[in-house]
Backbone as XML, in Angstrom:
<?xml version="1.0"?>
<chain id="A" units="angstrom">
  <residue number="1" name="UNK">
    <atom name="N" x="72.392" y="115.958" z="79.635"/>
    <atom name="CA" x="72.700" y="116.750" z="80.812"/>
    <atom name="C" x="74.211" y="116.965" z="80.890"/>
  </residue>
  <residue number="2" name="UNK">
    <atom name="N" x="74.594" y="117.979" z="81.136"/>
    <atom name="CA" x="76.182" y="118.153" z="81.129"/>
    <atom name="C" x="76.523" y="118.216" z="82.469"/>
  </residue>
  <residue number="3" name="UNK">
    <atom name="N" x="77.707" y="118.111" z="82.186"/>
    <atom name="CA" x="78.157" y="117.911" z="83.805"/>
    <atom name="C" x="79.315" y="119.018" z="84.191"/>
  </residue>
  <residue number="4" name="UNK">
    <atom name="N" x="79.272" y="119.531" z="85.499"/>
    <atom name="CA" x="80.746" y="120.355" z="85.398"/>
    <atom name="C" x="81.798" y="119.939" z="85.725"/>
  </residue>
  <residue number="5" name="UNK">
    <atom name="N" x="82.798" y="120.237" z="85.815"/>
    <atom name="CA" x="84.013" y="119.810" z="86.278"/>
    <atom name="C" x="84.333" y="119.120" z="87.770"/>
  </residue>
  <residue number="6" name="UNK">
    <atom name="N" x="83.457" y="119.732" z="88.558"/>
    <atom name="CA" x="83.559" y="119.634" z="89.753"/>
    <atom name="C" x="82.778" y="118.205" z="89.583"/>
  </residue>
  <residue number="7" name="UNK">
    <atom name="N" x="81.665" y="117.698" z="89.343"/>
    <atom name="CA" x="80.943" y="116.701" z="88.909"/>
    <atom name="C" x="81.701" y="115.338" z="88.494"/>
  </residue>
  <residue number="8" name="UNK">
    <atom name="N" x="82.475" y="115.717" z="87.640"/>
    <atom name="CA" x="83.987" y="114.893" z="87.016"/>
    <atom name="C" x="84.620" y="114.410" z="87.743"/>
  </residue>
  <residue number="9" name="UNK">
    <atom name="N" x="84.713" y="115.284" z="88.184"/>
    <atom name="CA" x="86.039" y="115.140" z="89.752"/>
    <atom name="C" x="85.494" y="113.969" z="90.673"/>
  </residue>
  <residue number="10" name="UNK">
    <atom name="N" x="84.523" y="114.083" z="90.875"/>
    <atom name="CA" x="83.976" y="113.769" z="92.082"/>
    <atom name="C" x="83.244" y="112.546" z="91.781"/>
  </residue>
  <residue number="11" name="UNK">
    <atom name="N" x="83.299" y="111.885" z="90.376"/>
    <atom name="CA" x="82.378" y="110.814" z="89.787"/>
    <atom name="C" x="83.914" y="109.701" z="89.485"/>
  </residue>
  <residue number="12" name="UNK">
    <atom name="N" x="85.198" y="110.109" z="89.880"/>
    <atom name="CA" x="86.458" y="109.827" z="89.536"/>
    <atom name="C" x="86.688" y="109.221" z="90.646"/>
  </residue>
  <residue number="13" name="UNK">
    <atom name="N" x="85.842" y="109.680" z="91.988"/>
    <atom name="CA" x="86.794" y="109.004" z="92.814"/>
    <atom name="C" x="85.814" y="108.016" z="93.437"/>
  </residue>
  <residue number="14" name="UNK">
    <atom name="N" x="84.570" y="107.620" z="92.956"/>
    <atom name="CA" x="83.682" y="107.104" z="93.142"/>
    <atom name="C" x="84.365" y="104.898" z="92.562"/>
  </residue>
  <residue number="15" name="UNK">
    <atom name="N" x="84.389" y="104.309" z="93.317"/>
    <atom name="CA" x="84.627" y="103.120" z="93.675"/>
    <atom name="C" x="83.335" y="102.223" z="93.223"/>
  </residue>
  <residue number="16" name="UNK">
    <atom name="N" x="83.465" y="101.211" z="92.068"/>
    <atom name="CA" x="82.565" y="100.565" z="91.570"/>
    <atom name="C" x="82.461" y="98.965" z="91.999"/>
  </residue>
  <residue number="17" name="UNK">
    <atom name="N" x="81.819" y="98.134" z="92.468"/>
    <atom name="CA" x="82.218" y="96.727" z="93.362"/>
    <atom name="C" x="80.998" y="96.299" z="92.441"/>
  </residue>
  <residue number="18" name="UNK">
    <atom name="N" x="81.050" y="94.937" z="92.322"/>
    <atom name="CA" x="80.521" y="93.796" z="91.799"/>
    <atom name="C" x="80.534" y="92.683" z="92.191"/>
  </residue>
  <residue number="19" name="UNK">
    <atom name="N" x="80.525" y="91.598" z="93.100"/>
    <atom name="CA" x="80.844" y="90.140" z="92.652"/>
    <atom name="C" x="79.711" y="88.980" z="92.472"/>
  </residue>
  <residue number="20" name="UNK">
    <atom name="N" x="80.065" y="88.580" z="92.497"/>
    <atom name="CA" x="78.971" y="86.991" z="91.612"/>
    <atom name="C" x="79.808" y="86.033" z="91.583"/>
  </residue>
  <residue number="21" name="UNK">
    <atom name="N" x="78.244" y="84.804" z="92.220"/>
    <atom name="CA" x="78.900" y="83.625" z="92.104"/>
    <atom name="C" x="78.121" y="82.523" z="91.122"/>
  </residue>
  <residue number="22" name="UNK">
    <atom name="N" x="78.831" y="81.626" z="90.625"/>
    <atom name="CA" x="77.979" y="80.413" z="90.061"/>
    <atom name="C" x="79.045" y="79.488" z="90.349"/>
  </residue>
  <residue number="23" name="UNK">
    <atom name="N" x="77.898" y="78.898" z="91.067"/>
    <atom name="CA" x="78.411" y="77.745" z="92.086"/>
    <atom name="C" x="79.742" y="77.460" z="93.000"/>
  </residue>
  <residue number="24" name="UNK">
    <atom name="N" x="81.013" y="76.805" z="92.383"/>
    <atom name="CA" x="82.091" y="77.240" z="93.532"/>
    <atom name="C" x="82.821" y="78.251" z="92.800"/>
  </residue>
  <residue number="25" name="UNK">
    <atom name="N" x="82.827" y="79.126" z="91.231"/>
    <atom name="CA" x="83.418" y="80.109" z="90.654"/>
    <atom name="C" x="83.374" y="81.706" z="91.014"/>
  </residue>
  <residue number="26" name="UNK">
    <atom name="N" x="84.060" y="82.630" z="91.367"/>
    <atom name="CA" x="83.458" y="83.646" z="91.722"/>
    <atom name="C" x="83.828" y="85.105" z="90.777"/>
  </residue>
  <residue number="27" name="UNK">
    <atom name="N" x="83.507" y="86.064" z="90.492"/>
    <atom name="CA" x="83.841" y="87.224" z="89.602"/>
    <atom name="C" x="83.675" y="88.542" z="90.075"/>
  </residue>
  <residue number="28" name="UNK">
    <atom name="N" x="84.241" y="89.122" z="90.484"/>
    <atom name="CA" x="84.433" y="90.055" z="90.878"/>
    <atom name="C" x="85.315" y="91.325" z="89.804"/>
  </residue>
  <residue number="29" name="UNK">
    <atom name="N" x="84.457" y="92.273" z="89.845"/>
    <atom name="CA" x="84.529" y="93.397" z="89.232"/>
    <atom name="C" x="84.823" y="94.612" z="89.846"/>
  </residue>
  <residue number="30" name="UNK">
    <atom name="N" x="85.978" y="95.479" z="89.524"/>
    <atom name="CA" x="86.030" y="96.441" z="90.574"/>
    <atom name="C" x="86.700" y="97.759" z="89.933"/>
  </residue>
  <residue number="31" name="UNK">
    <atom name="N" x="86.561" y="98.423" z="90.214"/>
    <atom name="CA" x="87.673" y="99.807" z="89.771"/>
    <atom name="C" x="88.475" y="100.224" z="91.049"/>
  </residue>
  <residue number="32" name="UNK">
    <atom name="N" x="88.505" y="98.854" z="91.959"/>
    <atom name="CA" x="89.556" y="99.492" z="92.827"/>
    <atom name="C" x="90.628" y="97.960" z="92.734"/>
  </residue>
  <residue number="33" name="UNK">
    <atom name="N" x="92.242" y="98.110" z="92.549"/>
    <atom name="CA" x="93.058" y="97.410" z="92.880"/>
    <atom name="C" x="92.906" y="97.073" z="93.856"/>
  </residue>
  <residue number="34" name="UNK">
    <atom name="N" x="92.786" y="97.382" z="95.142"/>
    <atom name="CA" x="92.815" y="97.195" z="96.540"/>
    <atom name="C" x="92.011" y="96.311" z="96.450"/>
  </residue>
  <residue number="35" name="UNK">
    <atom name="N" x="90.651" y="96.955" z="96.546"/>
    <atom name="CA" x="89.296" y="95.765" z="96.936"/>
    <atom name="C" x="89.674" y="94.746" z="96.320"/>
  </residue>
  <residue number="36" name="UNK">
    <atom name="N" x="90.513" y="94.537" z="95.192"/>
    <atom name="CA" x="90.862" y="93.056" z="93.925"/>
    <atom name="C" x="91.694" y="92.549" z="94.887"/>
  </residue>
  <residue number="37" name="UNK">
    <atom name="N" x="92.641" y="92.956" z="94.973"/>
    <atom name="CA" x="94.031" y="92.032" z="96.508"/>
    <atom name="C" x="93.166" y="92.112" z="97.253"/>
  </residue>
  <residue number="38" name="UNK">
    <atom name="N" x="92.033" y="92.617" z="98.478"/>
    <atom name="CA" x="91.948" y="92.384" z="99.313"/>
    <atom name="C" x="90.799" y="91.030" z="99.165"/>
  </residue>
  <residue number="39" name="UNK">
    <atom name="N" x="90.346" y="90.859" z="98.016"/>
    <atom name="CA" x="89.636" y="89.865" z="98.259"/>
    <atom name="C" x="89.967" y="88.428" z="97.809"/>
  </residue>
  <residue number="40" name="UNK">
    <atom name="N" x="91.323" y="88.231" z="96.846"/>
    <atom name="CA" x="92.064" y="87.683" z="96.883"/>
    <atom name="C" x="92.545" y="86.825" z="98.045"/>
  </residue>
  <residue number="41" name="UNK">
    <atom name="N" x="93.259" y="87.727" z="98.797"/>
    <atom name="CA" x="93.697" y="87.445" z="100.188"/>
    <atom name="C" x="92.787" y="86.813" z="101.292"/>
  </residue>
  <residue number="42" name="UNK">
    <atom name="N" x="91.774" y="87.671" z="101.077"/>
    <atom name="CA" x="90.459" y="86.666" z="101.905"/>
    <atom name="C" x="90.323" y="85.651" z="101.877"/>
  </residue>
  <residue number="43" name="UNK">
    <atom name="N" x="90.069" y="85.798" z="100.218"/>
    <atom name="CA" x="89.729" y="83.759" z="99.817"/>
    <atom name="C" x="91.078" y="83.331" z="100.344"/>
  </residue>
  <residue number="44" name="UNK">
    <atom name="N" x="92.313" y="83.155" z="99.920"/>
    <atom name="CA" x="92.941" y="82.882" z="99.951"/>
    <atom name="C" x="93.251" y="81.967" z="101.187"/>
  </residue>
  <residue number="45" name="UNK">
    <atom name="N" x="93.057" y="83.026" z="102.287"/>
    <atom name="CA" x="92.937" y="82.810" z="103.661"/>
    <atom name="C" x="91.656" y="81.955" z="104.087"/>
  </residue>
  <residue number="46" name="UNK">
    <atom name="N" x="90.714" y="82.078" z="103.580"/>
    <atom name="CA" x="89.500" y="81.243" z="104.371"/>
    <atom name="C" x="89.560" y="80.071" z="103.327"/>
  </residue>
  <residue number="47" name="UNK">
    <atom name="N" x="90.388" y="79.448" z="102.183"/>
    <atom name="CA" x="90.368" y="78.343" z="101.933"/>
    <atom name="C" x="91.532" y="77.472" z="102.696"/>
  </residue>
  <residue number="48" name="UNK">
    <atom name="N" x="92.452" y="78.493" z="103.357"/>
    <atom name="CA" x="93.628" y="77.749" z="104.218"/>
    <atom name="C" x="93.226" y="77.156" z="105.371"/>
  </residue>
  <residue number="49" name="UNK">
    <atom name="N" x="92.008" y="77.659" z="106.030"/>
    <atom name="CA" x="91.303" y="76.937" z="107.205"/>
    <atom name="C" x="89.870" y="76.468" z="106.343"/>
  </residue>
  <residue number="50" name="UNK">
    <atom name="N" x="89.134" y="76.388" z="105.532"/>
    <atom name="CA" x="88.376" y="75.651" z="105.316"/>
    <atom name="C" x="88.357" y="74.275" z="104.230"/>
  </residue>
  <residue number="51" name="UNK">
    <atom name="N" x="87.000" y="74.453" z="104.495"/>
    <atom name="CA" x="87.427" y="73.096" z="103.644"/>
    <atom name="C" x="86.963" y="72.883" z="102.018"/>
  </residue>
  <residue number="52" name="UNK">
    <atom name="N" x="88.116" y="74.049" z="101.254"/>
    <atom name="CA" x="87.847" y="74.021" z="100.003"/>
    <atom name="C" x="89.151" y="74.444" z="98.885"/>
  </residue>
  <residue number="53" name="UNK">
    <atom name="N" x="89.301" y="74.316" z="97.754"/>
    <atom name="CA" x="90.931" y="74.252" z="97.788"/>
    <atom name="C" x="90.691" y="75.680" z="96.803"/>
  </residue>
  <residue number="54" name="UNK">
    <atom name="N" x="91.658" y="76.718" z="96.681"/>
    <atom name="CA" x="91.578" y="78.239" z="96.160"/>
    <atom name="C" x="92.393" y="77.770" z="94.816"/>
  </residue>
  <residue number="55" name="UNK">
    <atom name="N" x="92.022" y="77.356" z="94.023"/>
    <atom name="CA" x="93.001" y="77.082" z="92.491"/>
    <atom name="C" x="93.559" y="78.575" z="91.865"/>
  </residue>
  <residue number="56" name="UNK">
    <atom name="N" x="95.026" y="78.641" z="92.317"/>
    <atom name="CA" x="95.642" y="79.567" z="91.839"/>
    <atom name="C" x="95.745" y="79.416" z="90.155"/>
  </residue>
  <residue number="57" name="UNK">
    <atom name="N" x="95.750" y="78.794" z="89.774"/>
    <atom name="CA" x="95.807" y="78.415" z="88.314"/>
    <atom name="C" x="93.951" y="79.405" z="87.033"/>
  </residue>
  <residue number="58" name="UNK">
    <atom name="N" x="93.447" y="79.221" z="88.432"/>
    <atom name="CA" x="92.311" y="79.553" z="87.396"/>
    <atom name="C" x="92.218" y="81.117" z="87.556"/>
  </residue>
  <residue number="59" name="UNK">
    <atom name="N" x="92.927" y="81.673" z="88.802"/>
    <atom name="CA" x="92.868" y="82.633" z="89.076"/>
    <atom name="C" x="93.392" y="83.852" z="87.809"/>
  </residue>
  <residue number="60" name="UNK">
    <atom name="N" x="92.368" y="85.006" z="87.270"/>
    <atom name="CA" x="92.940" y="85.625" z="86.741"/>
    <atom name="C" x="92.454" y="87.391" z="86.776"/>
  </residue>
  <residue number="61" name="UNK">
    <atom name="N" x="93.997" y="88.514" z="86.368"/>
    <atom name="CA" x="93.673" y="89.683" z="87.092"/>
    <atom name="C" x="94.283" y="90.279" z="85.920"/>
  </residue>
  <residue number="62" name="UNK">
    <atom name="N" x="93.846" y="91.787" z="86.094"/>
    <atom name="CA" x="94.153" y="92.639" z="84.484"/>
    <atom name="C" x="95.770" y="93.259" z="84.868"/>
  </residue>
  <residue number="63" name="UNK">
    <atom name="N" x="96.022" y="93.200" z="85.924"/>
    <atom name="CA" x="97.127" y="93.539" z="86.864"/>
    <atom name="C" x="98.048" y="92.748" z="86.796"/>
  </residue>
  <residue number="64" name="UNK">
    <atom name="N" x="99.153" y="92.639" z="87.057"/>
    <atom name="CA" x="100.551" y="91.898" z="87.833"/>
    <atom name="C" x="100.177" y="91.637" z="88.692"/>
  </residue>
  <residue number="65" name="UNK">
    <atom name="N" x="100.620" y="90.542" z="89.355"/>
    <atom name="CA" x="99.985" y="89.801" z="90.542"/>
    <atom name="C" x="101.244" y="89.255" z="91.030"/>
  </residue>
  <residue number="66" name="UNK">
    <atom name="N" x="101.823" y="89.143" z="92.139"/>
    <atom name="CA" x="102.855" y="88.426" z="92.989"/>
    <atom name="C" x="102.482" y="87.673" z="93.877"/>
  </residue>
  <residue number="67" name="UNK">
    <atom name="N" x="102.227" y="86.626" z="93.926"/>
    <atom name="CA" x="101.986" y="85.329" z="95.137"/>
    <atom name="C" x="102.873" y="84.305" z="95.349"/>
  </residue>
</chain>
């Protein structure tokens, strides 16, 4: 099936999300930078009030990352 241009366009700006867990590890897949920091930041934040520790060390991103 071919597609037209307009089709292209419009399959480009389409946002792909994933995550999964096994057990306390989590993976998240995305074609958006944003959704990747914003969920970062989440954890980040709900391990600062709960009770579980966010290992920056294991943490890893296809990106530059500043923390």
């Amino acid at each position: 099936m071919a597609r037209t241009q307009a089709g292209d366009s419009a399959m480009s700006n389409v946002e792909l999300n994933c995550l999964m867990r096994l057990t306390d590890d989590y993976l998240l897949m995305t074609t958006s930078k944003n959704n990747a920091m914003l969920f970062i930041e989440k954890m980040y934040k709900l391990s600062q009030v709960s009770n579980f520790k966010f290992n920056m060390k294991k943490l890893k991103t296809n990106f530059h990352l500043n923390l």
